[in-house]
C-alpha positions in Angstrom: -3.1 -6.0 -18.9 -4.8 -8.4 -16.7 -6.4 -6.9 -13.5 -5.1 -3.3 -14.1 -1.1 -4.0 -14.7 0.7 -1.9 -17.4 4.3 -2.6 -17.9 6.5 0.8 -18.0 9.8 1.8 -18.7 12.4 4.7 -17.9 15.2 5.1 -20.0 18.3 6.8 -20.5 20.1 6.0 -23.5 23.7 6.8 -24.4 23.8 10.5 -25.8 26.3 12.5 -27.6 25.9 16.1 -27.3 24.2 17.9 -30.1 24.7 14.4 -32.7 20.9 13.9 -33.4 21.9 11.0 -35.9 23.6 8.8 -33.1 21.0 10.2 -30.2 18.0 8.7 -32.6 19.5 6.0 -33.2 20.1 5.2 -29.5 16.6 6.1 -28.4 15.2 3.7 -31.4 17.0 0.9 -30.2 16.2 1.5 -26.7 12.9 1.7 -27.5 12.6 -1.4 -29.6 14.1 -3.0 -26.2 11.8 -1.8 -23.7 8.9 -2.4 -26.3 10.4 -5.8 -26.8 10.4 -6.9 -22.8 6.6 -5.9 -22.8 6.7 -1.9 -21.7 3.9 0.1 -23.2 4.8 3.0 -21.5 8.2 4.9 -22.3 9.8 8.0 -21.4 13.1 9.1 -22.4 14.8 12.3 -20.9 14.5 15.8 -21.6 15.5 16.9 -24.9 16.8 13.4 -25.5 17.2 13.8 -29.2 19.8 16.6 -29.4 21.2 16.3 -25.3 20.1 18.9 -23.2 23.3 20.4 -22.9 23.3 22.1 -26.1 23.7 25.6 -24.6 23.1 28.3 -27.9 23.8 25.7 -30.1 19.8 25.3 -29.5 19.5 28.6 -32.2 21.4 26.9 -34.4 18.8 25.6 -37.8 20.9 22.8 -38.5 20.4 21.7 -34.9 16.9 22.2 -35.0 15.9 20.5 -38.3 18.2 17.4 -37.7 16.1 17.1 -34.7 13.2 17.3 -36.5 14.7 14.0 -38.7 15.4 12.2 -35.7 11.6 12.7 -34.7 10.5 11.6 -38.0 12.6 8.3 -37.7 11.4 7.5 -34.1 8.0 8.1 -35.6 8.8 5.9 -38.2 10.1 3.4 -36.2 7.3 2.9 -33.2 4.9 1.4 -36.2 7.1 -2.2 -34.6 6.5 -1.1 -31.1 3.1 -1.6 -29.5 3.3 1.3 -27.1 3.0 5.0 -26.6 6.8 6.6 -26.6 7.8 10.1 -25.0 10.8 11.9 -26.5 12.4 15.1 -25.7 13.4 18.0 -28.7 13.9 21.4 -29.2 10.5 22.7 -31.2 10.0 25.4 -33.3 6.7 27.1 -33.7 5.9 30.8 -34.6 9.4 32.1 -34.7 9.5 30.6 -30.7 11.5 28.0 -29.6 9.8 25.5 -27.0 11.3 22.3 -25.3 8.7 19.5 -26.0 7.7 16.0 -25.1 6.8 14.4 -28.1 3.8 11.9 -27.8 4.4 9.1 -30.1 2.8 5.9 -31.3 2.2 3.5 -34.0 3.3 5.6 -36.6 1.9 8.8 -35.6 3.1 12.2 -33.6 -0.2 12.3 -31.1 1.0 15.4 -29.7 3.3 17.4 -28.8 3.2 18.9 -24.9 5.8 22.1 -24.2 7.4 22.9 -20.7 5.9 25.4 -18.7 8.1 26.3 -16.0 11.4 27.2 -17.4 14.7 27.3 -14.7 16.5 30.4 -15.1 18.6 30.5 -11.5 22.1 29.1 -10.2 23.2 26.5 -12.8 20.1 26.8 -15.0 19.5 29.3 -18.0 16.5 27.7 -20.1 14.7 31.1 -20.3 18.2 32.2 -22.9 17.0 29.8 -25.4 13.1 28.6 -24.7 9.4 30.1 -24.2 7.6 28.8 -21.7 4.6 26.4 -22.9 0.9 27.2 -22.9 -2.1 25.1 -21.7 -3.6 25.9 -24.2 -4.1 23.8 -27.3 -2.9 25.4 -30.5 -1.7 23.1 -33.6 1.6 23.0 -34.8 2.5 20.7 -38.0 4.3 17.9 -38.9 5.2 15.8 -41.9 2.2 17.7 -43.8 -0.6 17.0 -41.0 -1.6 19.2 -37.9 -0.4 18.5 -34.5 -2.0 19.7 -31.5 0.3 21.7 -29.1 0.1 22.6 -25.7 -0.1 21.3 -21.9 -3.5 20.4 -21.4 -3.0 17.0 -23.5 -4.3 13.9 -22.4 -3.3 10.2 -24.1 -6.5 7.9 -23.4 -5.7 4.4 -23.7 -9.1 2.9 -25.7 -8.6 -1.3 -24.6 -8.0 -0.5 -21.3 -10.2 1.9 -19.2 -8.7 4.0 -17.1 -5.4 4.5 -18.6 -4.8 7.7 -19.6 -1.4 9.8 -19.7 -0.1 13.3 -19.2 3.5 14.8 -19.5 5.2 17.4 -17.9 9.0 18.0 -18.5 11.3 18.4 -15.5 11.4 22.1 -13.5 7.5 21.6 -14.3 7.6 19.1 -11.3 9.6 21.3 -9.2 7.9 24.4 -9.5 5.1 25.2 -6.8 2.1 24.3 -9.2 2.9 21.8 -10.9 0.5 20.6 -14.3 0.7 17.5 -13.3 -2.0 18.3 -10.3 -4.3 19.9 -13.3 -3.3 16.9 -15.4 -4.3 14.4 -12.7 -7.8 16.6 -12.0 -8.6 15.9 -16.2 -8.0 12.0 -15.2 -4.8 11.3 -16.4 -3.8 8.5 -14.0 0.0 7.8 -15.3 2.2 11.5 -15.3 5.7 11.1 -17.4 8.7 13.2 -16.8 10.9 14.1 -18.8 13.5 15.2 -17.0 17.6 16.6 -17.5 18.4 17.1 -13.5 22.0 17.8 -12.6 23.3 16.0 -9.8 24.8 17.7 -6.7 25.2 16.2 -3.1 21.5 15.6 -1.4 19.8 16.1 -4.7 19.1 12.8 -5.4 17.3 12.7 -1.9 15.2 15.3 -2.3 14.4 14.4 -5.8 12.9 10.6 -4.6 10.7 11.9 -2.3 9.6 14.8 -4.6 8.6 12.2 -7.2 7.2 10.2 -4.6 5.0 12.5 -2.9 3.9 14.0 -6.4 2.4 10.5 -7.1 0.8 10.2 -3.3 -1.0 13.7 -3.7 -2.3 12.8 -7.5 -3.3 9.1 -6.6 -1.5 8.5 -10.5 1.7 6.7 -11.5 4.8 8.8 -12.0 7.7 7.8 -14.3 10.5 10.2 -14.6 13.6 9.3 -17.3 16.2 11.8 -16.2 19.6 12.9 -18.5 22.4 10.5 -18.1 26.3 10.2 -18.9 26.9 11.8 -22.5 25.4 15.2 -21.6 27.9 18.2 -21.6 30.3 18.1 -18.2 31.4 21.3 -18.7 29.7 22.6 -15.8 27.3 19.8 -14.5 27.1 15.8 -14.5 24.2 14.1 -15.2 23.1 11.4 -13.1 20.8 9.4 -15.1 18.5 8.8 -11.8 15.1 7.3 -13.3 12.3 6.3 -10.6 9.0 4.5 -11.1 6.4 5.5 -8.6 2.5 4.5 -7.6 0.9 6.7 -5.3 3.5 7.4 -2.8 5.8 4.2 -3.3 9.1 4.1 -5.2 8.6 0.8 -7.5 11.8 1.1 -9.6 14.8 3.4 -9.5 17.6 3.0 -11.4 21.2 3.0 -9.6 22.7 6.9 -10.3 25.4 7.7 -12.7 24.8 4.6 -15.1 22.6 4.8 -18.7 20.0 2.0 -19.1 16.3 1.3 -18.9 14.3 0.5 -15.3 10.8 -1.4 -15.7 7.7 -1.8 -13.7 4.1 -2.5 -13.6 1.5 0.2 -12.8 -2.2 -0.8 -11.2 -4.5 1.3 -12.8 -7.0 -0.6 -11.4 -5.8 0.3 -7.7 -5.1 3.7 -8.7 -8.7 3.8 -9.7 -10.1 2.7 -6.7 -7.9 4.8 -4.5 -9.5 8.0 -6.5 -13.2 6.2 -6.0 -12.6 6.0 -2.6 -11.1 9.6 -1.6 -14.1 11.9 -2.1 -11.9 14.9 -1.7 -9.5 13.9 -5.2 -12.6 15.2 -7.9 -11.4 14.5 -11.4 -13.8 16.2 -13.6 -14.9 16.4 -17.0 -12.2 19.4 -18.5 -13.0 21.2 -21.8 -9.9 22.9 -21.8 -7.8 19.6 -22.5 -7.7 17.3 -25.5 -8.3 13.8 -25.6 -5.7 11.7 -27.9 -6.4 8.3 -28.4 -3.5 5.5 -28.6 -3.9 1.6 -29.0 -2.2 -0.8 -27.4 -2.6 -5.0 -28.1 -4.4 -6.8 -25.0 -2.2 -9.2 -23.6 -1.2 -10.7 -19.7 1.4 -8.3 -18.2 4.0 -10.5 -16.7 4.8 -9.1 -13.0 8.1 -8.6 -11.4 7.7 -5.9 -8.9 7.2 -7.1 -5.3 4.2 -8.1 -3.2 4.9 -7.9 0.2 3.7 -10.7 1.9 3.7 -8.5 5.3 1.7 -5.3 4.0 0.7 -4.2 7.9 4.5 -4.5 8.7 7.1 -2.5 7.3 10.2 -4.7 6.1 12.5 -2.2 7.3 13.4 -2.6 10.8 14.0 1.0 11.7 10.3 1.8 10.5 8.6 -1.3 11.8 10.1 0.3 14.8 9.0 3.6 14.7 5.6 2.2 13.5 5.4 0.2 17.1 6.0 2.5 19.3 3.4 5.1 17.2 0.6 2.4 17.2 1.3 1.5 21.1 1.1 5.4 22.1 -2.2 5.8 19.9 -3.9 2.6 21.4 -2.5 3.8 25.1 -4.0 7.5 24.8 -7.4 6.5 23.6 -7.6 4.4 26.5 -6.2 6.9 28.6 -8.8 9.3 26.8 -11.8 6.9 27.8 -10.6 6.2 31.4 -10.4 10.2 31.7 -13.9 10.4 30.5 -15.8 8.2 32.1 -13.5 8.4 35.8 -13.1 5.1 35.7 -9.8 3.9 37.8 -9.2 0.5 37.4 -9.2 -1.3 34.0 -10.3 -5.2 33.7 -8.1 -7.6 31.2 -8.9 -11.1 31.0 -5.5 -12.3 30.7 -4.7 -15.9 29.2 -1.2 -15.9 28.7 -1.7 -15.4 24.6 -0.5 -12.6 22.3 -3.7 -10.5 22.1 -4.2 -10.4 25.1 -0.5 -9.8 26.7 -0.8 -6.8 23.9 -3.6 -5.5 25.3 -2.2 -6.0 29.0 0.9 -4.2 27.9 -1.4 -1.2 26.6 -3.2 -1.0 29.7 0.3 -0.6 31.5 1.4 2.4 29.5 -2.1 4.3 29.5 -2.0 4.0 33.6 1.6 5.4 33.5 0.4 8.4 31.2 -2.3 9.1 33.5 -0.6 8.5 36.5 -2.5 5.3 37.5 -1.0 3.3 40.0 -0.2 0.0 37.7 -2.0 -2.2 40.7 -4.9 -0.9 38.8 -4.8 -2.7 36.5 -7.5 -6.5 37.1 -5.4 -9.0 35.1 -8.1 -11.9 35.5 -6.7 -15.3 34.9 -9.7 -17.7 34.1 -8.2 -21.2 33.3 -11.0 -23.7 32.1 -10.9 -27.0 30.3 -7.8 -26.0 27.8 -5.7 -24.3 29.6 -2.3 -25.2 29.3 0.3 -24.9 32.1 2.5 -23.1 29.8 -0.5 -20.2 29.2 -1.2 -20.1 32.7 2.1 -19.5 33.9 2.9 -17.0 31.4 -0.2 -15.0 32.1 0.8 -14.8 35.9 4.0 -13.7 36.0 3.4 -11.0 33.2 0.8 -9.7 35.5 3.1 -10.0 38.3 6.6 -8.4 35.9 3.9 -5.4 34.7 2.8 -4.6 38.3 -0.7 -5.4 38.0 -3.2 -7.3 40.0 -3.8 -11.0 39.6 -7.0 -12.3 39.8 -7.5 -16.1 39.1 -10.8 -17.3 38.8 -11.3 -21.0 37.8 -14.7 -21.0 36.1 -14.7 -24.8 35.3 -17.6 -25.4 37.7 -19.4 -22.7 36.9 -19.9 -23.8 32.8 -20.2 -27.2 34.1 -23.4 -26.0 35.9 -23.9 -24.0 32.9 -24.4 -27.3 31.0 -26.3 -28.8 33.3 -28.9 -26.4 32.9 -29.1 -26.2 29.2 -28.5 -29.6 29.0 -25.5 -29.8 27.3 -23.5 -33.2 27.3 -19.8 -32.1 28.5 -18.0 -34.8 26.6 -19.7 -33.1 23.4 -16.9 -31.0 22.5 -18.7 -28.9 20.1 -19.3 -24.6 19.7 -21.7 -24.5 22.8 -18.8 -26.6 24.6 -16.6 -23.9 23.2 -18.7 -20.6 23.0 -20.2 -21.5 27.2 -16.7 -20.7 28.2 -16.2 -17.2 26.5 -19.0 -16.1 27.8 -19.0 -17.4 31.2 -15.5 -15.5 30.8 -17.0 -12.2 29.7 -19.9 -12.1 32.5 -17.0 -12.3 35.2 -14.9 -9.7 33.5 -18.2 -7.3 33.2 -18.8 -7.7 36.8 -15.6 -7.7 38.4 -15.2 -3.9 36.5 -18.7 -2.8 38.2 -17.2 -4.2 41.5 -13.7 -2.1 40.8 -15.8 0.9 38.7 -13.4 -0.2 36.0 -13.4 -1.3 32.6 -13.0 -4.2 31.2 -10.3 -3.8 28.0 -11.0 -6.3 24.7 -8.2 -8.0 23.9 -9.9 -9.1 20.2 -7.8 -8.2 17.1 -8.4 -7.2 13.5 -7.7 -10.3 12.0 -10.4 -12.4 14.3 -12.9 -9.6 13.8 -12.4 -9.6 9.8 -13.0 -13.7 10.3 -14.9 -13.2 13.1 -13.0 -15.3 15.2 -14.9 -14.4 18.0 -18.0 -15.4 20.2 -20.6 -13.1 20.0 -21.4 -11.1 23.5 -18.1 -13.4 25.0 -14.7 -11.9 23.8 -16.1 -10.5 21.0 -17.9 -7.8 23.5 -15.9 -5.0 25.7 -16.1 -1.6 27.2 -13.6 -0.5 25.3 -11.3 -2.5 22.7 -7.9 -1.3 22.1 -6.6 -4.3 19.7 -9.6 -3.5 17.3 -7.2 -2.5 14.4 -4.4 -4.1 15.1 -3.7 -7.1 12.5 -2.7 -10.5 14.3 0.7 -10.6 12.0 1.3 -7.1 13.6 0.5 -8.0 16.8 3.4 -9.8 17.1 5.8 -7.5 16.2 4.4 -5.1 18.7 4.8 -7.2 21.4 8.2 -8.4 20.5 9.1 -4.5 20.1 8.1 -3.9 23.5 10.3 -6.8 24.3 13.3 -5.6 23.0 12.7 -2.2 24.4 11.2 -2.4 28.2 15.0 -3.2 29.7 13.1 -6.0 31.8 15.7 -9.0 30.9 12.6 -11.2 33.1 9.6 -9.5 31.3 11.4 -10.0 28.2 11.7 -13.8 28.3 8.2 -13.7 29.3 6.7 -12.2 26.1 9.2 -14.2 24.1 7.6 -17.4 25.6 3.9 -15.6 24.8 5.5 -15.0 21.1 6.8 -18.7 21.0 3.4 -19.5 21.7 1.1 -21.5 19.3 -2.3 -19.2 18.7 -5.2 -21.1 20.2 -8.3 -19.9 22.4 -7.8 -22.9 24.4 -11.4 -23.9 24.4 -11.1 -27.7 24.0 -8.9 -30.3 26.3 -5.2 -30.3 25.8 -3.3 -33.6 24.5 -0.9 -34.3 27.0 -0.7 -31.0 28.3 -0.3 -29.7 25.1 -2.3 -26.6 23.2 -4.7 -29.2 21.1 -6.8 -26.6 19.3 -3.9 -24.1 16.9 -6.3 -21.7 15.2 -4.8 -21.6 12.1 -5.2 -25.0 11.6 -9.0 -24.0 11.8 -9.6 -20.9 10.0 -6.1 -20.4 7.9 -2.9 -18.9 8.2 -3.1 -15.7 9.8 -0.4 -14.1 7.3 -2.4 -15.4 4.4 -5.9 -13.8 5.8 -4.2 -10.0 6.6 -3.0 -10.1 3.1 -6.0 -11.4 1.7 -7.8 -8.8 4.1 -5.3 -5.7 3.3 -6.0 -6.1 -0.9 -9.8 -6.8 -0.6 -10.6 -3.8 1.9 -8.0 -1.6 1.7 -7.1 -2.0 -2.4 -11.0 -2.9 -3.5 -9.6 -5.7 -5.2 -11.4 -8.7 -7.2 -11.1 -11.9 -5.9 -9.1 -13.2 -8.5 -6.6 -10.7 -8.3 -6.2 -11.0 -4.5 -5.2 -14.9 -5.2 -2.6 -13.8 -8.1 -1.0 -11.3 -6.1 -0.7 -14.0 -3.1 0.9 -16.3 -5.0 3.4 -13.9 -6.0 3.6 -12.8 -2.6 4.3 -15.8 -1.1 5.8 -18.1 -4.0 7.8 -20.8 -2.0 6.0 -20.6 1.3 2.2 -21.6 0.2 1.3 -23.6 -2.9 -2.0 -22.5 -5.1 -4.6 -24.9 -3.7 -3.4 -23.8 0.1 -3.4 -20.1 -0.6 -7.1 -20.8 -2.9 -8.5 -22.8 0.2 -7.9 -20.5 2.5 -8.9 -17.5 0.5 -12.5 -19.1 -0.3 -12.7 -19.1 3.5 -11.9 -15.9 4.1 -14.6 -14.4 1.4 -16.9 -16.9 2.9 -16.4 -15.6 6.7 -16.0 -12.2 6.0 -19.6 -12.0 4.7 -20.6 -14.3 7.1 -19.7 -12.4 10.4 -20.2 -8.9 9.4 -23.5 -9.1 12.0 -20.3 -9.2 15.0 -18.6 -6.5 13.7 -21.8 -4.1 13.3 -22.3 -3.7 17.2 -18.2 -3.4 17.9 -17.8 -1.4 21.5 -15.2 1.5 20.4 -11.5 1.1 19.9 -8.8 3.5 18.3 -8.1 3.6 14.7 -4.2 2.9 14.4 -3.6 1.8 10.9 -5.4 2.0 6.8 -7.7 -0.9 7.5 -10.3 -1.0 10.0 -13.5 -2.9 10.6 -16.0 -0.1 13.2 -19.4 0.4 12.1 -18.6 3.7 12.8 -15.4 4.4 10.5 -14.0 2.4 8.0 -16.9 -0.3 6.9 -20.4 0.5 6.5 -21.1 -3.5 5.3 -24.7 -4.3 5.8 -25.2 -7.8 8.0 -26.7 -9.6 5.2 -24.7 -8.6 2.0 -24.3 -11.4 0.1 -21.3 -13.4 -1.3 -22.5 -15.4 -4.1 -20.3 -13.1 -6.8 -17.4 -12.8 -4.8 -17.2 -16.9 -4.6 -18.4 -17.6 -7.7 -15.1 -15.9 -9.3 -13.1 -18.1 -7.0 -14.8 -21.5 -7.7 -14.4 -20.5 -12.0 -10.3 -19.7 -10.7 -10.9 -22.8 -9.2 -12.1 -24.3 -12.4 -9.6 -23.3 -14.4 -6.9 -24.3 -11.9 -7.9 -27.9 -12.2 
């Protein structure tokens, strides 16, 4: 249970209709399975020890105390399993009858939790044969000692903080209030289901997103064990559609119409931290609900769900898409907002024939459209130096020249020469003054040639080089008005390869493939034989590593420790351990290191769930120190050697 992961487990066992003896027996050994391959959670469907298909066969006693049995030998039977179990009966108590989850573990009944909303429309007629379930706790007994009763049950996990669990049983979920918000309010952080849902065309859709959304809204974990083949098919069939979810994303889900068990890991520890972080989800301290304790053994949790190595780009291509073209419309109308505002009517770009700034080049282009701009507007300022390639310089023209804008070359090699004259700087020193002269010498043209043209001049800097801070302070790092400024360099690429596929320019298209074929550099030293000699990732790290490293440490809160076990997952086969370790030391170690360039960012649109402004996302004082952060990395270090 390492850094927050619990194992959990749906299930739907094979059922016979109203044959409690073969039903227990199936759920015990299903159990004992999923308790065997590590799950500490388990839910089984909805009245899962007599079927749910029972009809008025529910009013039958022998029915109701065989059921009873079958509890009492699942209770027996989870002293082997070290986890806490939910099963489904039929529960009598005060001359009512109530369908119940049954909370069970180690040898004990810990509760008992009734459903609340009961269907009685189209195919559904619960209200013939239940009563709906209070939140109130009463106490209800069994096997000689009192059990508590009612909705407002929480299960609190005492070795590992944070993990506590709630049940609500199927129409509960469906219903406009469900008790899973109330339970979630308490703290519960992990809501089970369990559910009996009838399968009809489009259901299975609906029901997806339901349980989806149901974990986005409550910041929790959702698992919901659903009634499979064996229920009744006199009227309905039962698909057996189980799902795993963490706030908002489908982990597991079990292929319909087949019995069988689906496993996953929760992060509790992420779900915590997303509940920290949004000041408007207020769990509070709730009289009204009782607190159950359950034990569980501390042990590693062995993960198989997937890390996506990728997490600013969808995998999907439809919605890496549709993702695109929504991040290229929000960058283009806050600049269009911004040119509006201040009356400015031509933008500056300093254009070197690299992906950042052909993005922001492209951006430009489609705010000018939306305002009407003539696209001659737009100052694409080529300003080759020492580095510059023939291959970047080439490019950089004739995008200018495929977009419509106006090309402006000016060769600044003289002037940083006479820069180093008068600092007295030795040329042949290729060191950051060699490098830093030039982006600054870059950045004063850019600034003036915009008061010449009452423009602006348009940073080209991405999220990626400002989380490093891959940038020279008051030379690219500084704009009027920054439109890459939360765009992640692996997602910078996809944008502009979108806009390739999609401008019907067969010329501009092979232009920003070339850009995308295009090792990253900023060009600053000499080329080798007319050859980029300075690849930025061969300086500061894989850009992929660093937005992953960037997206869990900012956006997820994570420790550093965990960041580096969830990257080796993520990219097992690609990087090794001591490459991924390297390269996250030197992330923590920047990061801290360069906050002072990100405190005085000009402004730039928000597009994604990461961002760096002073003004938004990260209030990061200059000077924080990263002594704790490194120091767990150089003990994972340690204990790697």
């Amino acid at each position: 249970m390492r850094h927050g992961f619990v194992k959990v487990a749906a299930v739907t066992p094979e059922l016979k209709v109203a044959d409690c003896i073969y039903n227990t027996a199936q759920i015990c050994e299903a159990a004992k399975e999923a308790a065997d391959a590590g799950a500490k959670i388990i839910v089984f469907p909805e009245l899962g020890i007599t079927g749910y298909t029972c009809c008025d066969l529910f009013w039958q006693e022998r029915l109701l105390v065989s059921a009873k049995e079958g509890l009492r030998k699942i209770v027996d039977a989870s002293r082997m399993w070290d986890a806490l179990v939910f099963v489904g009966l039929p529960w009598e108590k005060e001359q009512k009858l109530y369908n119940v989850a049954a909370a069970v573990s180690r040898g004990r009944l810990l509760g008992l939790v009734p459903k609340r909303f009961l269907p009685n429309y189209a195919e559904f007629y619960e209200a013939r044969h239940f009563t709906p379930g209070d939140a109130n706790i009463s106490w209800t007994e069994f096997e000689g000692s009192p059990v508590p009763f009612g909705q407002n049950l929480l299960f609190v996990c005492r070795e590992m903080e944070g993990l506590t669990v709630a049940a609500e049983i199927c129409e509960d979920l469906w219903a406009p209030d469900p008790p899973s918000t109330r339970h979630a309010l308490a703290g519960a952080t992990v809501l089970v289901n369990l559910s009996a849902s009838d399968e009809n065309t489009g259901k299975s859709i609906y029901r997806e997103a339901l349980v989806a959304n149901q974990s986005a809204r409550l910041i929790c974990g959702y698992l919901y064990a659903s009634a499979g083949e064996g229920e009744s098919t006199t009227d309905l069939v039962f698909g057996g559609h189980n799902l795993i979810a963490e706030n908002g994303t489908v982990l597991a889900q079990s292929p319909r119409f087949t019995n069988g068990i689906i496993y996953s890991e929760l992060d509790i520890h992420r779900l915590r931290s997303e509940r920290r972080r949004m000041t408007t989800f207020q769990c509070a301290e709730n009289t009204e609900y009782e607190k159950i304790p359950f034990h569980l053994e501390t042990e590693e949790t062995v993960l198989t769900r997937d890390f996506t190595p990728m997490p600013f780009v969808p995998a999907d291509r439809g919605d890496r898409d549709r993702r695109c073209e929504e991040i290229l419309i929000i960058q283009a109308l806050g600049l269009k907002k911004r040119l509006l505002h201040t009356g400015c009517k031509s933008m500056v770009i300093g254009i070197s024939g690299g992906l950042d700034s052909t993005l922001a080049l492209l951006v430009a282009a489609k705010a000018a459209d939306m305002i009407g701009l003539e696209r001659s507007a737009i100052l694409s300022v080529t300003m080759p130096c020492f580095g510059t390639t023939d291959r970047t310089y080439r490019n950089a023209c004739e995008l200018t020249e495929k977009l419509g804008a106006t090309l402006r070359e000016v060769n600044i090699r003289n002037a940083v020469q006479v820069h180093f004259r008068d600092i007295g700087h030795d040329p042949d020193e290729h060191d950051v003054t060699y490098e830093n002269s030039q982006a600054r010498e870059r950045t004063q043209i850019l600034m003036d040639l915009a008061n010449k043209s009452g423009g602006l001049v348009i940073g080209t800097g991405d999220l990626s080089e400002l989380a490093l801070g891959w940038a020279t302070y008051n030379g690219d790092h500084m704009s009027m008005y920054a439109v890459n400024a939360s765009v992640p360099k692996t997602l910078v690429r996809h944008l502009v390869r979108y806009y390739a596929d999609t401008c019907g320019d067969e010329a501009l298209a092979g232009v920003l493939q070339d850009v995308l074929d295009t090792p990253v550099s900023p060009e600053l030293l000499p080329p080798k034989d007319g050859v980029i000699s300075q690849r930025t990732e061969d300086l500061v790290g894989p850009y992929e590593l660093h937005d992953f490293f960037l997206y869990h440490m900012l956006r997820c809160g994570e420790e550093p420790s965990k960041v580096y076990r969830l990257a080796e997952r993520a990219f097992a086969g690609t990087y090794d351990r001591e490459t991924i370790l390297k390269w996250l030391k030197t992330f923590y170690r920047r990061f801290f290191a360069q906050q002072f360039k990100r405190s005085c960012l000009p402004d730039g649109p928000k597009v994604g769930s990461v961002a760096v402004s002073p003004r938004g996302d990260l209030r990061m004082p200059s000077d924080a120190c990263v002594r704790i952060w490194m120091q767990e990395l150089e003990c994972l270090q340690a204990e790697k050697m």
